[in-house]
Each structure stands twice: as structure tokens, then as C-alpha cells.
C-alpha positions, 0 to 999 in steps of 0.5 A: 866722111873724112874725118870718119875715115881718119878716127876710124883708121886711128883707132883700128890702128891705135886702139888694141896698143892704147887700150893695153897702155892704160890697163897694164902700164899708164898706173905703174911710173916704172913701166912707164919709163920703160916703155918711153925708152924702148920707143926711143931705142927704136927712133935710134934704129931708125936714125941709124938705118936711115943713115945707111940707106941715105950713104947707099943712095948716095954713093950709088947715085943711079936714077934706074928704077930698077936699082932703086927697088933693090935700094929700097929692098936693101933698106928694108932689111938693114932696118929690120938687122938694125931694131933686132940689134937694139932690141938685144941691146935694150935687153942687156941693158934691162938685165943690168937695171934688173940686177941693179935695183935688186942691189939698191932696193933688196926688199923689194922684187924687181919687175920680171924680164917678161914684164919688160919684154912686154913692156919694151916690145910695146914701145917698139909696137907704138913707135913703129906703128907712130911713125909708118901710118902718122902721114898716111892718117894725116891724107885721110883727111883729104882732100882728095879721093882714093881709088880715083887713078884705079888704086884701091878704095880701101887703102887707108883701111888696109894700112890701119890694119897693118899698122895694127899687126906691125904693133901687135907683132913688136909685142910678140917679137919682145915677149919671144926675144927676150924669152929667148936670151934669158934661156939662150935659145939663139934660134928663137932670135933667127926665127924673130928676125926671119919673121920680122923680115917676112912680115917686112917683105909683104909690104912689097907685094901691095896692093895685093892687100889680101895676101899680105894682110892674111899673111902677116895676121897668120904670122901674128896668131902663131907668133901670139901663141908663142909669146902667150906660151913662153910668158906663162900661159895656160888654157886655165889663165887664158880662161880666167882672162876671158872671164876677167878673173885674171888678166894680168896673168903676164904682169903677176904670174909667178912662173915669169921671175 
């Protein structure tokens, strides 16, 4: 039963983000190399916010539970200011590869920055989702049983599921931000932030599971509708993707140069 419940959680989790991986990205090298380095920009957001948290611990060096709520809420929401900035960071950094291999290589076009707004919010998606559900997967192998002490049963399968909308929504939130600095809306990056910290926020409200997992899969479809509209999409694409007559439509759409 135990190894049920961790392939099954593994693939609720993992599944969606391993099948875009091998459709979209594991043919192209380049992709690839972007991908890696978006999730190795968010382990250093996370290195970094962790040091943070770990000074305020430290200094404030007070046993209160109550203090240590508002430090792990602090925590929270410097983990959240600090992958945004790298995220920023990350998109500087691609727009000058871009123009760079427009230079070393003039014949041939250079990937679109919503290719790579993709592409980078997917590494951020699996290196978050890696790192918030790798331990509790690893205890779904037991020994033990969930729900014994009165918790819920369903555990397990409630953090797979948020671990799947964390991942999804990283691929949003990239789509979206990158949108956002290419066009310089400003807001569109408060409104990614605001929504990061949201989604971040109902992880405190467990184990009311089903208000938090509603909540942050509202927040995916709206932010997916987004993503998908300021990628290029259209009723007519979203119906040739469906029908598998087009489901690169972000990868090759012409309006995503």
C-alpha cells in the first residue's frame, strides 16, 4: 500500500511537469540548458532566503510559539520577494543571451522570450515542487500510518496536489512576468507577486485542505488563462491543440517573437 501511495502521489505531482519536459523541451539542447539554470536560479533564491530566515531566528532567539509563527510567516514572504527577484534577474539575463546569439549566430532566430519564459518558469515549477514534497514522498513509504493522532488520511495526496499547482502555477507566473517586462506593464509583476504570496499563504491555513487546494487551483485556471493569452493564444489554437493538430502553439507561434 505504501509504495502505491508514493508512485501514485509521485506522478499526481510530477506527472503534468515530466510529460511537458519530454514533449516540448528534452529534444531541444538549448532548452534544456535553460531549464537547468532557471532551477538552479531558484536553489539560490532559496539559499538566500534561508539565510535570511536563519539571521532572523537567530537574533531574535525567542522559544514563544507565537513568535515563531510570525518567523515563519516572515520567512514565507521573504522567500516569495526573493524568487521574484531572481526571476527578474533570470529575464535580464536571457534578454542579453538573446540578443547575443542574435550576433554570434545572424542566420539563425534565436528562441522567443515566451519560449523562455516557458521554459524558465518550468525549472523554477520542478525545483519548487522537487524540494517542498521530496520528504514528505519519502514518508509515504512508511512506516507508519496517517491520520492515527486524528490528522487527516489524506495527506499525502492533498500535498501532491499542491505540489502539482505550485509547479503549474511557476510556469504561469514565468509566462506572465516575462510578458510583463517585455511590454513593461509593472503591474503585471505586482499582480504575479500578489498571487505568489497568496497561494504561499494558504499553505498556513492547512489542514483545512479544501479550502487552500480550491483556492490555489482558482488561482491556477485564471492565472493559465492568462499565461495562455499573453502567449499567443486563441480559441482556434486552443482547438488544433485539442485536436493535436498544433500543440506547440507557444513553441512556434509567430506572434511569440
Amino acid at each position: 500500500m505504501t509504495a502505491a501511495v508514493f508512485f501514485g502521489c509521485a506522478f499526481i505531482a510530477f506527472g503534468p511537469a515530466l510529460a511537458l519536459y519530454v514533449v516540448t523541451i528534452a529534444t531541444e539542447p538549448l532548452r534544456i540548458i535553460f531549464l537547468i539554470v532557471g532551477a538552479f536560479f531558484w536553489l539560490v533564491s532559496l539559499l538566500l532566503s534561508s539565510l535570511v530566515w536563519f539571521m532572523a531566528r537567530t537574533i531574535t532567539d525567542n522559544k514563544d510559539e507565537s513568535i515563531q509563527k510570525y518567523l515563519l510567516i516572515f520567512g514565507v514572504l521573504i522567500s516569495v520577494l526573493i524568487q521574484e527577484m531572481f526571476r527578474f534577474a533570470y529575464y535580464k539575463i536571457l534578454k542579453k543571451a538573446n540578443e547575443g546569439l542574435k550576433i554570434v549566430n545572424p542566420d539563425e532566430p534565436p528562441p522567443s522570450m515566451r519560449l523562455l519564459a516557458y521554459v524558465s518558469g518550468l525549472g523554477f515549477g520542478i525545483m519548487s515542487g522537487v524540494f517542498s514534497f521530496v520528504n514528505t514522498l519519502s514518508d509515504s513509504l512508511g512506516p507508519g500510518t496517517v491520520g492515527i493522532h486524528g490528522d487527516s488520511p489524506q495527506f499525502f495526496l492533498n500535498s501532491a496536489f499542491m505540489t502539482l499547482v505550485i509547479i503549474l502555477l511557476h510556469m504561469f507566473w514565468g509566462i506572465v512576468f516575462f510578458d510583463g517586462c517585455e511590454k513593461k506593464n509593472w503591474y503585471t509583476l505586482l499582480v504575479v507577486l500578489l498571487t505568489h504570496l497568496l497561494v504561499s499563504a494558504l499553505t498556513f491555513i492547512s489542514p483545512h485542505y479544501a479550502i487552500s487546494l480550491v483556492s490555489a487551483y482558482v488561482i491556477m485556471v485564471l492565472m493559465g488563462v492568462w499565461a495562455f493569452s499573453v502567449a499567443g493564444g486563441s480559441c482556434r489554437s486552443l482547438k488544433m491543440c485539442l485536436l493535436c493538430q498544433d500543440r506547440d502553439f507557444l513553441l512556434f507561434n509567430p506572434r511569440s517573437t
